[in-house]
C-alpha positions as CSV (number, residue, x, y, z in Angstrom):
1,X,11.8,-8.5,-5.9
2,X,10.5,-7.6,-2.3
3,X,8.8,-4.6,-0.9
4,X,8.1,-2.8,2.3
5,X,5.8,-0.4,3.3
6,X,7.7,1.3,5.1
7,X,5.7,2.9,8.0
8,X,3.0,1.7,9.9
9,X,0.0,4.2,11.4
10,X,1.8,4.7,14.9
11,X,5.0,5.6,13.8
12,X,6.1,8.5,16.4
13,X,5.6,12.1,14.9
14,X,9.0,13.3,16.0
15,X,10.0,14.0,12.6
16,X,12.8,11.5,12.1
17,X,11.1,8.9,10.0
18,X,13.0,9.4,6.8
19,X,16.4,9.6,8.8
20,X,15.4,6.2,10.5
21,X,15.1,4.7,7.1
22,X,17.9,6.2,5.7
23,X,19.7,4.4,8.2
24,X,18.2,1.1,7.8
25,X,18.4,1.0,3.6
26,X,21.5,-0.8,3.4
27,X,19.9,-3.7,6.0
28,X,16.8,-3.9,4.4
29,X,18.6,-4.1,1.0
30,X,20.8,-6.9,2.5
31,X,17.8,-9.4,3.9
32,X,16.2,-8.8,0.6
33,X,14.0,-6.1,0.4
34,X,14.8,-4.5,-2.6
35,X,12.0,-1.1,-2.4
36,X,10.5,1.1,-0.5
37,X,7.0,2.2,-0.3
38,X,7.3,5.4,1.9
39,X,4.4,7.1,3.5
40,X,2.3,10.8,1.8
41,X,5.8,12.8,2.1
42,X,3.1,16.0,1.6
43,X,2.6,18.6,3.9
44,X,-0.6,17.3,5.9
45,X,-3.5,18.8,7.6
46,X,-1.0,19.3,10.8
47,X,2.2,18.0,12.4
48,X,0.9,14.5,13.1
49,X,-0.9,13.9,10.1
50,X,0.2,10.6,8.3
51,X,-0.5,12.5,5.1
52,X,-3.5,11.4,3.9
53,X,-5.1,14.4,5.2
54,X,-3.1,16.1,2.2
55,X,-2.8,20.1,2.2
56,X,-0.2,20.8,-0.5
57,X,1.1,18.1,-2.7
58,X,3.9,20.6,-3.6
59,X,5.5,20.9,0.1
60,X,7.2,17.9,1.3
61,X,8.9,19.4,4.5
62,X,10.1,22.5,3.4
63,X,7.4,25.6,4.0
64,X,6.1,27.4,7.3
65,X,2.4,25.6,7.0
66,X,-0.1,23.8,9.2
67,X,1.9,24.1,12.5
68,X,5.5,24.0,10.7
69,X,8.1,23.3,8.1
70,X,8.7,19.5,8.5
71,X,5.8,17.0,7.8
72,X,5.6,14.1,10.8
73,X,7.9,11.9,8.5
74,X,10.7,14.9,8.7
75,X,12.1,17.9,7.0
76,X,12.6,18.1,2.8
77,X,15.8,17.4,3.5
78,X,16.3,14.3,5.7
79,X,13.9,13.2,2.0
80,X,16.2,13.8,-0.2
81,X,18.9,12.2,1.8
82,X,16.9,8.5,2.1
83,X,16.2,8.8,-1.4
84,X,20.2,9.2,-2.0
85,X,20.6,6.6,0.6
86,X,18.1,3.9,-1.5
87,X,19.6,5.0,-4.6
88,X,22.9,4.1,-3.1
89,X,22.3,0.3,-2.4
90,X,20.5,-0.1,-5.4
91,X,16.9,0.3,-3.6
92,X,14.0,1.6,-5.4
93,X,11.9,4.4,-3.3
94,X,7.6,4.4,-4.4
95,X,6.1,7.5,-3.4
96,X,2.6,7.1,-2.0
97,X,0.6,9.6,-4.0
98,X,-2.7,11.2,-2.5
99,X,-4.5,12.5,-5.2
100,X,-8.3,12.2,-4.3
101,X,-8.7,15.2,-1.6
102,X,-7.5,18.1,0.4
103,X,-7.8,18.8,3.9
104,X,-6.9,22.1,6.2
105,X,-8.2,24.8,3.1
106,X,-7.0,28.1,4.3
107,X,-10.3,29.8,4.0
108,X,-14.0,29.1,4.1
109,X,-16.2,29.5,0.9
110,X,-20.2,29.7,0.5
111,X,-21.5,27.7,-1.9
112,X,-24.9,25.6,-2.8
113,X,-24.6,22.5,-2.0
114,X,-27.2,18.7,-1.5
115,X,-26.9,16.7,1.5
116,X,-26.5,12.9,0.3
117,X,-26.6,9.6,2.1
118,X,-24.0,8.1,3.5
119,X,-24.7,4.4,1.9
120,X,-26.0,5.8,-0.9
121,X,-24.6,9.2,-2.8
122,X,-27.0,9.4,-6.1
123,X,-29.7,9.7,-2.9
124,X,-30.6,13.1,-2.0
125,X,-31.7,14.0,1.4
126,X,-32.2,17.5,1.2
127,X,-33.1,20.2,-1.1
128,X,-29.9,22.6,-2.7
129,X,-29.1,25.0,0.0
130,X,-26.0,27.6,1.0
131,X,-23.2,26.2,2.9
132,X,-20.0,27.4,4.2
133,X,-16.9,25.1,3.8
134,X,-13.5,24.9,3.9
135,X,-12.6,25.2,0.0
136,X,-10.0,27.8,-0.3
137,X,-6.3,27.0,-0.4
138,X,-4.1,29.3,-1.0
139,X,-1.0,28.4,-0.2
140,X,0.4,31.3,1.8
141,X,3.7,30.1,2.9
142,X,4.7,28.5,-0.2
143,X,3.1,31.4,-2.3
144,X,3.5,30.4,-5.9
145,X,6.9,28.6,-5.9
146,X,6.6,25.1,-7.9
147,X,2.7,26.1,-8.9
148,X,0.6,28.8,-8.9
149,X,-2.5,27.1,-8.8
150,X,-4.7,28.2,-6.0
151,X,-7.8,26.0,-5.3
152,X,-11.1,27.2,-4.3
153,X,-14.9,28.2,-5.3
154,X,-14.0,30.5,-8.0
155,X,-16.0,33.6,-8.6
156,X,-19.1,33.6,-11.1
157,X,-18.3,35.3,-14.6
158,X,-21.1,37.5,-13.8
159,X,-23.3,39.0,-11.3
160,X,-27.1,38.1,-11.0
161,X,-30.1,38.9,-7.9
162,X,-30.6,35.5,-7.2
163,X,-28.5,33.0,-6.0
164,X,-30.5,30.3,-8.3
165,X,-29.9,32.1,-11.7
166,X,-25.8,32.5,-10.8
167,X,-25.5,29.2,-9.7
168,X,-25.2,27.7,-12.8
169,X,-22.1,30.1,-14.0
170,X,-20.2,29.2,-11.0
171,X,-17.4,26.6,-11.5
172,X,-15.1,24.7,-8.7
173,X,-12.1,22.9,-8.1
174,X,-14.5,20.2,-5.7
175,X,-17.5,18.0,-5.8
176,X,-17.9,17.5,-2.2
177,X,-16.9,18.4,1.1
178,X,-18.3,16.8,4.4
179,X,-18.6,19.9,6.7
180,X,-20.9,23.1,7.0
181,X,-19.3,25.7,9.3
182,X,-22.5,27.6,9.1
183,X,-24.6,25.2,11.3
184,X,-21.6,22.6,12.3
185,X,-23.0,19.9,11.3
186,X,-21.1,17.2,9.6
187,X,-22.6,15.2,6.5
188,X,-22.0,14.4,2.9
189,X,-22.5,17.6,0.8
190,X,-22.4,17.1,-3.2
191,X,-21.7,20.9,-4.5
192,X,-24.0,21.8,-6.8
193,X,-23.3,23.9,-10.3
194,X,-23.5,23.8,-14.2
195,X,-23.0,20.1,-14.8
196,X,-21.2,19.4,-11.4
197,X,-22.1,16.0,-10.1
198,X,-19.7,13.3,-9.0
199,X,-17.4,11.6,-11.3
200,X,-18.9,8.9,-13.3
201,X,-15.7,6.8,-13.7
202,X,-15.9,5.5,-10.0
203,X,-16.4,2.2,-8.0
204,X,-20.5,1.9,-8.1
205,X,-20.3,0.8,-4.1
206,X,-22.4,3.3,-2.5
207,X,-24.3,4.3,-5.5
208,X,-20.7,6.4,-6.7
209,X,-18.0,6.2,-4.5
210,X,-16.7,9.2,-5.9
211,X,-16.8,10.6,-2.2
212,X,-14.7,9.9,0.5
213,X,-13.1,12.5,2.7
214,X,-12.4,16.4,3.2
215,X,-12.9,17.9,0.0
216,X,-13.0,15.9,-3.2
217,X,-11.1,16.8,-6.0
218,X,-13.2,17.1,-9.4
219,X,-11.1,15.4,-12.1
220,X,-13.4,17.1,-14.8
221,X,-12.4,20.8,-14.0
222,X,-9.3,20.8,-16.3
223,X,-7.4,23.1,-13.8
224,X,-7.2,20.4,-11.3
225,X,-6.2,17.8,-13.7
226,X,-3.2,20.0,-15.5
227,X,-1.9,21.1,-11.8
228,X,-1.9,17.6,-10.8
229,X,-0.3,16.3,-13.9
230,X,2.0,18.7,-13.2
231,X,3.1,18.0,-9.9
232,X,3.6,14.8,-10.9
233,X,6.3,15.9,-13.6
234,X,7.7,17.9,-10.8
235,X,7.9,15.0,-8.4
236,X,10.0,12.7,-10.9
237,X,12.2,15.4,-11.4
238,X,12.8,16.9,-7.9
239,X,13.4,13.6,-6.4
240,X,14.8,10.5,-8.1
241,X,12.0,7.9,-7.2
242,X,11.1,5.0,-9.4
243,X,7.5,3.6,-8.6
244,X,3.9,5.7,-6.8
245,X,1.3,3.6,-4.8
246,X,-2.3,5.5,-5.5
247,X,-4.4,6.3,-2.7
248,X,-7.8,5.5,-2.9
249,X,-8.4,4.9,-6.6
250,X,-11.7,3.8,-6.0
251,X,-12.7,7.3,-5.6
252,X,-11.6,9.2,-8.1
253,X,-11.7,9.4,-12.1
254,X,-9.9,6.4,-13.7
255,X,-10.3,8.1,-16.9
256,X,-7.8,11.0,-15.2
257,X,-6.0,8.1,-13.7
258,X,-5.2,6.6,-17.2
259,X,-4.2,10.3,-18.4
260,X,-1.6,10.7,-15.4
261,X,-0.2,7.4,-16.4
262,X,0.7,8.5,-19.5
263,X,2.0,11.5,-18.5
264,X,4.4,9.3,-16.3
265,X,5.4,7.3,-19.6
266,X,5.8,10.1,-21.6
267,X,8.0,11.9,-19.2
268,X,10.0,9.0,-17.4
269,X,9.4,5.9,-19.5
270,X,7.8,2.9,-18.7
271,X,9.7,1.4,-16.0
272,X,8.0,3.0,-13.0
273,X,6.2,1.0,-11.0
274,X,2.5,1.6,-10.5
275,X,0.0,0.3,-7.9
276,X,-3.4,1.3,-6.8
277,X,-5.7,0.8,-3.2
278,X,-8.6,-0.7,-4.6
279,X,-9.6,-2.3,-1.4
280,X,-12.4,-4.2,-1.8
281,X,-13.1,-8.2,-1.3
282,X,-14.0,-8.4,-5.0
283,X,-12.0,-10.4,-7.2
284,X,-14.0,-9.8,-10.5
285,X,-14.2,-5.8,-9.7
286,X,-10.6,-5.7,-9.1
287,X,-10.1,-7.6,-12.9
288,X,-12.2,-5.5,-14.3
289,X,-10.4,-2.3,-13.1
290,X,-7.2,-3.8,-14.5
291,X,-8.6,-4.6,-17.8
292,X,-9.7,-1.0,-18.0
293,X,-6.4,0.3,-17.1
294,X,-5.1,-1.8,-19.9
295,X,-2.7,-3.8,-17.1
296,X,-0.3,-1.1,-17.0
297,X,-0.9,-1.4,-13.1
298,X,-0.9,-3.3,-10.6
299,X,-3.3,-4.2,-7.5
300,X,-3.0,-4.5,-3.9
301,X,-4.2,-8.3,-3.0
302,X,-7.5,-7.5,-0.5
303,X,-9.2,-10.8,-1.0
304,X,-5.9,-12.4,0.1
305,X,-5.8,-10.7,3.4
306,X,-9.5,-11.7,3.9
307,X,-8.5,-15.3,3.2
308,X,-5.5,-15.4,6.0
309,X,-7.6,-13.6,8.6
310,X,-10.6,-16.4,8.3
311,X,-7.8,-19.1,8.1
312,X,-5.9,-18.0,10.8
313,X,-9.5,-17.4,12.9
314,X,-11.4,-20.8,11.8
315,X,-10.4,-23.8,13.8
316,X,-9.7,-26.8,11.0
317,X,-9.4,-23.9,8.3
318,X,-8.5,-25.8,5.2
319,X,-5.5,-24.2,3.8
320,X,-5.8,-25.4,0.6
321,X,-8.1,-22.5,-0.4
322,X,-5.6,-19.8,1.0
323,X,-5.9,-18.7,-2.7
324,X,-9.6,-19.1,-3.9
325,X,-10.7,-15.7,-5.3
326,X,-7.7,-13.8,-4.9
327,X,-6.0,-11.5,-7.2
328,X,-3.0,-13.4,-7.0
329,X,-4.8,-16.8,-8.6
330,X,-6.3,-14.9,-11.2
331,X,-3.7,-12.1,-12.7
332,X,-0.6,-13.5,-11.0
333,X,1.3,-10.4,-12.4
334,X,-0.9,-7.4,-11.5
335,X,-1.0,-8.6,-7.8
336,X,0.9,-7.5,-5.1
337,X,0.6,-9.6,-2.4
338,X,0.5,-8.5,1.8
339,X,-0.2,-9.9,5.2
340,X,-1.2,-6.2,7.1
341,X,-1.1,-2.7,6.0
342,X,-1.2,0.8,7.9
343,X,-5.2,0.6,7.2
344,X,-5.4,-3.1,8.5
345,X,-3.3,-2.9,11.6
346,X,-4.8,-2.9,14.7
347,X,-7.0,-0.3,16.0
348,X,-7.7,1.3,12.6
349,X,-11.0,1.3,10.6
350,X,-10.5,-1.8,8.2
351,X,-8.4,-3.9,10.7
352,X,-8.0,-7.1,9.8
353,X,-6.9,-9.6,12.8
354,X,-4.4,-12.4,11.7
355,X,-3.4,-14.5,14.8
356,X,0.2,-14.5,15.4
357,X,0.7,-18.0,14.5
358,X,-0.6,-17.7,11.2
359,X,1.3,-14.4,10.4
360,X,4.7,-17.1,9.4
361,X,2.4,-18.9,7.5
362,X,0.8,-15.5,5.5
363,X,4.5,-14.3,4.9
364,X,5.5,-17.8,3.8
365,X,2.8,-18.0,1.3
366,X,3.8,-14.9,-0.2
367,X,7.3,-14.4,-0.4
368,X,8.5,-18.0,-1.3
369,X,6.2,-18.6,-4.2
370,X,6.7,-17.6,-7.5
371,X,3.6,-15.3,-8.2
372,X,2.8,-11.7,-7.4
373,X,5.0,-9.2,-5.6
374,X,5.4,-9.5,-2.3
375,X,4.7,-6.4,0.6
376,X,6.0,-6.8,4.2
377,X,4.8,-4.9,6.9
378,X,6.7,-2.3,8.5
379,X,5.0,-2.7,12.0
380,X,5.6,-7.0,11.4
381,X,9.2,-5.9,10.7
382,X,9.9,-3.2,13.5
383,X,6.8,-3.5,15.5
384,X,3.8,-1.4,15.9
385,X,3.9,2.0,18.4
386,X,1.3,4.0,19.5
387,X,-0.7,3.1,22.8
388,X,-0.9,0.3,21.6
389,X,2.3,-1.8,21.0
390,X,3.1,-5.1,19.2
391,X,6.8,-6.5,19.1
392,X,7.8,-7.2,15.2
393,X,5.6,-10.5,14.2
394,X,6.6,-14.0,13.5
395,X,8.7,-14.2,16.2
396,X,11.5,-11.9,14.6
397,X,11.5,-14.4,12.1
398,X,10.2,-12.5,9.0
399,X,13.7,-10.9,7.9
400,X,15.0,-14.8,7.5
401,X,11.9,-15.2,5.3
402,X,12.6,-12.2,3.5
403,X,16.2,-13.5,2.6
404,X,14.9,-17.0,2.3
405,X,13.1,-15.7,-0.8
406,X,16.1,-13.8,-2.2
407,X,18.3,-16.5,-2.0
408,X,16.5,-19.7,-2.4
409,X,13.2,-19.4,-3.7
410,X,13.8,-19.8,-7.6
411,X,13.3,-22.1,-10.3
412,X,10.8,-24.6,-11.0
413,X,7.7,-24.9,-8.1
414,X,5.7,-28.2,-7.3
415,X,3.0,-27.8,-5.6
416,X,1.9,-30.2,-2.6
417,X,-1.8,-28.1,-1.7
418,X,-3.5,-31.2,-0.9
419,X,-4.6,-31.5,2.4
420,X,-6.8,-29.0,4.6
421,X,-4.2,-29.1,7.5
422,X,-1.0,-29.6,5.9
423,X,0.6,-28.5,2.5
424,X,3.7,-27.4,1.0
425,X,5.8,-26.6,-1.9
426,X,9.2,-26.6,-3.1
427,X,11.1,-24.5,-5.8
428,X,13.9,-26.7,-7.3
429,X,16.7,-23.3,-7.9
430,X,18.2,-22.4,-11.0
431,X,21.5,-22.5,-12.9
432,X,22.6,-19.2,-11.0
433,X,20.6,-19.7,-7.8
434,X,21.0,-23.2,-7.3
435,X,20.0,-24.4,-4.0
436,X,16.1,-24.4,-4.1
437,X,14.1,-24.6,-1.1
438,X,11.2,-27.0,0.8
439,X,8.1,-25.2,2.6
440,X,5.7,-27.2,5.0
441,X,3.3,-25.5,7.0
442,X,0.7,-26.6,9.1
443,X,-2.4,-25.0,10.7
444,X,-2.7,-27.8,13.4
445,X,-0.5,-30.4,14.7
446,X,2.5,-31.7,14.0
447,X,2.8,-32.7,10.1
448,X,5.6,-34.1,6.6
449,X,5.3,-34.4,3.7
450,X,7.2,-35.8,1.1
451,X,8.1,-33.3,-1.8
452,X,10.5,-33.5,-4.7
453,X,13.2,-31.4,-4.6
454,X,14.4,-32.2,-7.7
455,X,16.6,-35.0,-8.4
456,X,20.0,-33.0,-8.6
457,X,19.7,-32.6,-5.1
458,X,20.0,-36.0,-4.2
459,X,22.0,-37.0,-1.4
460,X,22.5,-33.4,0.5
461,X,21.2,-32.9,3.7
462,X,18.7,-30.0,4.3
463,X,17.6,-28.2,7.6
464,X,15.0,-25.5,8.3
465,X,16.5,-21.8,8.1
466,X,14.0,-21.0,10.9
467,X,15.4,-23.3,13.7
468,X,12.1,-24.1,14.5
469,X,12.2,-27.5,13.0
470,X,15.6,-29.1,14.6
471,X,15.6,-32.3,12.3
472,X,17.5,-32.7,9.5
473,X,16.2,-34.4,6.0
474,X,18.6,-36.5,3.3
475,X,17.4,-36.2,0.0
476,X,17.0,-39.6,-1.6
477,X,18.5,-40.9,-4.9
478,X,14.9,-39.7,-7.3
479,X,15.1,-35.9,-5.6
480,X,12.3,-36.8,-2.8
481,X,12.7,-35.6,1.0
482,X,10.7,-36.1,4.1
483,X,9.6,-32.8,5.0
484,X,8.6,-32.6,8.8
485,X,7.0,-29.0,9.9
486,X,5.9,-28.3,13.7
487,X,2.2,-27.6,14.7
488,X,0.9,-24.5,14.1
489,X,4.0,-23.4,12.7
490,X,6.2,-23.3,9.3
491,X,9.6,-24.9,8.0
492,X,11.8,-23.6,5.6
493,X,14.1,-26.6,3.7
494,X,17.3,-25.5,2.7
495,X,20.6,-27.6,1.7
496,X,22.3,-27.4,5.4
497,X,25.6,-25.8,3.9
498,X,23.9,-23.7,1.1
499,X,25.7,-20.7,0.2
500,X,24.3,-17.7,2.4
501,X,23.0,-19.9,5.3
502,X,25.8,-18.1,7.6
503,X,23.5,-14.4,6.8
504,X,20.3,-15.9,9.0
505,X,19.6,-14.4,12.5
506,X,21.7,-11.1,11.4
507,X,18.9,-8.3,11.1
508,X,18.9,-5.4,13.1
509,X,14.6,-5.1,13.8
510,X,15.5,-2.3,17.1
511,X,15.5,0.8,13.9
512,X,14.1,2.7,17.3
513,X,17.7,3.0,18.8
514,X,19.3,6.1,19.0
């Protein structure tokens, strides 16, 4: 199985996003991507917003709010339509759930509130004093279809002279916010009240990362955790998706987490597919988190993106430790594996560079091996927008790589990791996917190496998918080839007249054209 995020941060906010890929599916589907990971389909903070400014988890395109009906990804509609589409060609769609914050409140609140630091939130900086932030959402074009749960300061039970004594009967729906409108000044505020403090069951970076953005949904107040729960029964059933990538789960209550997991199970079985951002260059925290979530989730791969970006940056990198301290070498099935996201791109705040002769390389190393799951890159697909352009990476190579992997790479692998400049593997195919493949790559010059194949092979000839190795290799009589690769650059070994070898060089990357 292959995925694809499908969007990247620069995607253009004219609303037609979901009838792009609705139109792509069926040629995504073909080159052997099997599921989509769409972006927040939730109305955002305004008509640009990628969603992860999040106003209202219950409109996906369909009320009057925040500048219009339609998010930037397009109308409620054109979302049930790709979802159709996918469903159609057998493709799975994973919804991209933001579930930490909410931005654009309706209304402004006063409420007591501590100034933190910013590298360190158990640190005060200031004594408890009034504020007035954004807190109130009300909803008012969507009213109280889907839910009626408004969120906001709530109203003390009763009344009292000083704002001291009613503090402690006040309760809300938020432990934090990051603006005062009362003096304009933007900082860290942890809301004060009776046993309000940030949630324990965090990342410790920070102090407690419970905080990240806008303002931050308390998981202990049970109103927010049985309106979220729900929404997330209402999502299943209002549109037929099969998988949700968590936002930010760093930040917010894993013990709430767990519970919404359940929920999921009880209500749609386990067969979803669940993965979290916990995106941090830790290896042991990231094993950790998936112990405590009992492995009924799966990772995003951050030390492996750290890895290609120093290979692909470090003259005489030694690829042989592409996969020391990754996620992928230590819980080969709770890892999902990528070259680039939306937060790694260029120009945004965890960019990640990867030179574009390594990107082949990256893409090899994750789609024709046989461990973890496998993300491309929508902007390494289709290319990146914005003022800032890139053309699709690898040379418009990476759809062949994707259908490399879903009709060659299976079976058996050997493994040929033995030398800093140079290595390889091969998968030796199966009884009903019988071809197998050979990959060389090399982060220098011009290299081989000789790789078994497997001895039923013996005697075909093999050639790179890629073109970018114009030799051809005979297999000998004990299953061994001669594997040549070019410098800087990656080979692909296939049996010359392998079943599917006609489907190279097909995919449509221009999903811009009108």
């Amino acid at each position: 199985m292959t995925m694809i995020q499908a969007f990247e941060w620069y995607v253009p906010a004219d609303q037609k996003h979901w009838q792009r890929l609705a139109g792509a599916v069926a040629d995504l589907k073909a080159t052997g991507i099997d599921n989509l990971w769409i972006p927040p389909g939730c109305k955002a903070s305004s008509p640009n917003g990628n969603g992860y400014d999040v106003y209202d988890l219950y409109d996906l395109g369909e009320f009057d709010a925040k500048g219009g009906k339609s998010t930037k990804w397009g109308p409620k509609g054109d979302l049930v339509e790709l979802v159709k589409k996918a469903n159609e060609v057998g493709a799975d769609i994973y919804w991209d759930a933001v579930l930490n914050h909410k931005a654009a409140a309706d209304e402004k609140q006063k409420c007591l509130a501590v100034e933190v630091d910013p590298n360190d939130h158990t640190r005060e900086v200031t004594q408890p004093y009034e504020i007035e932030a954004w807190l109130k959402f009300t909803y008012p074009a969507r009213g109280d279809k889907y839910s009626n749960q408004k969120y906001e300061w709530q109203a003390p039970k009763k009344t009292s002279s000083t704002y001291g004594e009613l503090a402690d009967t006040l309760r809300y729906h938020f432990s934090g916010t990051d603006y005062n409108a009362a003096n304009q000044k933007t900082a860290i505020y942890r809301i004060e009240g009776n046993g309000k403090y940030w949630s324990q069951a965090v990342d410790k970076e920070k102090g407690n990362y419970d905080y990240l953005m806008f303002a931050d949904l308390d998981y202990n107040h049970p109103e927010v955790k049985a309106d979220v729960k729900a929404w997330g029964s209402w999502l299943g059933k209002e549109l037929t998706i099969k998988g949700i990538r968590f936002d930010a789960i760093k930040h917010f209550s894993e013990d709430f987490l767990k519970e919404f997991v359940e929920m999921l199970d009880e209500e749609f079985g386990t067969g979803w597919f669940l993965v979290g951002e916990f995106w941090k260059d830790s290896v042991m925290d990231m094993c950790a988190y998936l112990s405590r979530m009992q492995h009924k989730f799966s990772l995003f791969d951050a030390p492996l993106v750290y890895n290609f970006s120093q290979l692909s940056r470090t003259e005489n990198s030694d690829l042989t430790k592409v996969f020391d301290n990754t996620l992928v070498q230590a819980e080969p099935y709770n890892a999902v594996t990528l070259v680039m996201n939306h937060d790694t791109q260029p120009y945004q705040a965890l960019e990640t560079p990867i030179e574009p002769f390594f990107k082949p390389l990256a893409y090899a190393l994750i789609l024709l091996r046989n461990a973890g799951y496998p993300c491309v890159f929508y902007g390494d697909l289709y290319g990146i927008k914005g003022d800032h352009p890139f053309d699709p990476s690898c040379g418009g190579k990476l759809p062949d790589l994707c259908l490399a992997r879903k009709l060659y790479a299976y079976g058996k692998q050997n493994d040929y990791l033995d030398y800093p400049q140079c290595i390889g593997w091969t998968r030796e195919g199966t009884w009903d996917h019988p071809h197998g493949l050979a990959c060389v790559m090399s982060n220098a010059g011009p290299n081989e190496k000789t790789m078994y194949v497997g001895y039923l092979h013996k005697g075909e000839v093999w050639t790179d998918v890629l073109g970018w190795e114009p030799s051809e290799v005979t297999i000998d009589d004990n299953g061994n080839g001669l594997f040549p690769c070019p410098g800087t650059s990656v080979a692909v070994w296939v049996k010359k007249d392998a079943e599917g070898r006609d489907r190279f060089g097909k995919f449509n990357a221009d999903i811009y054209k009108a």
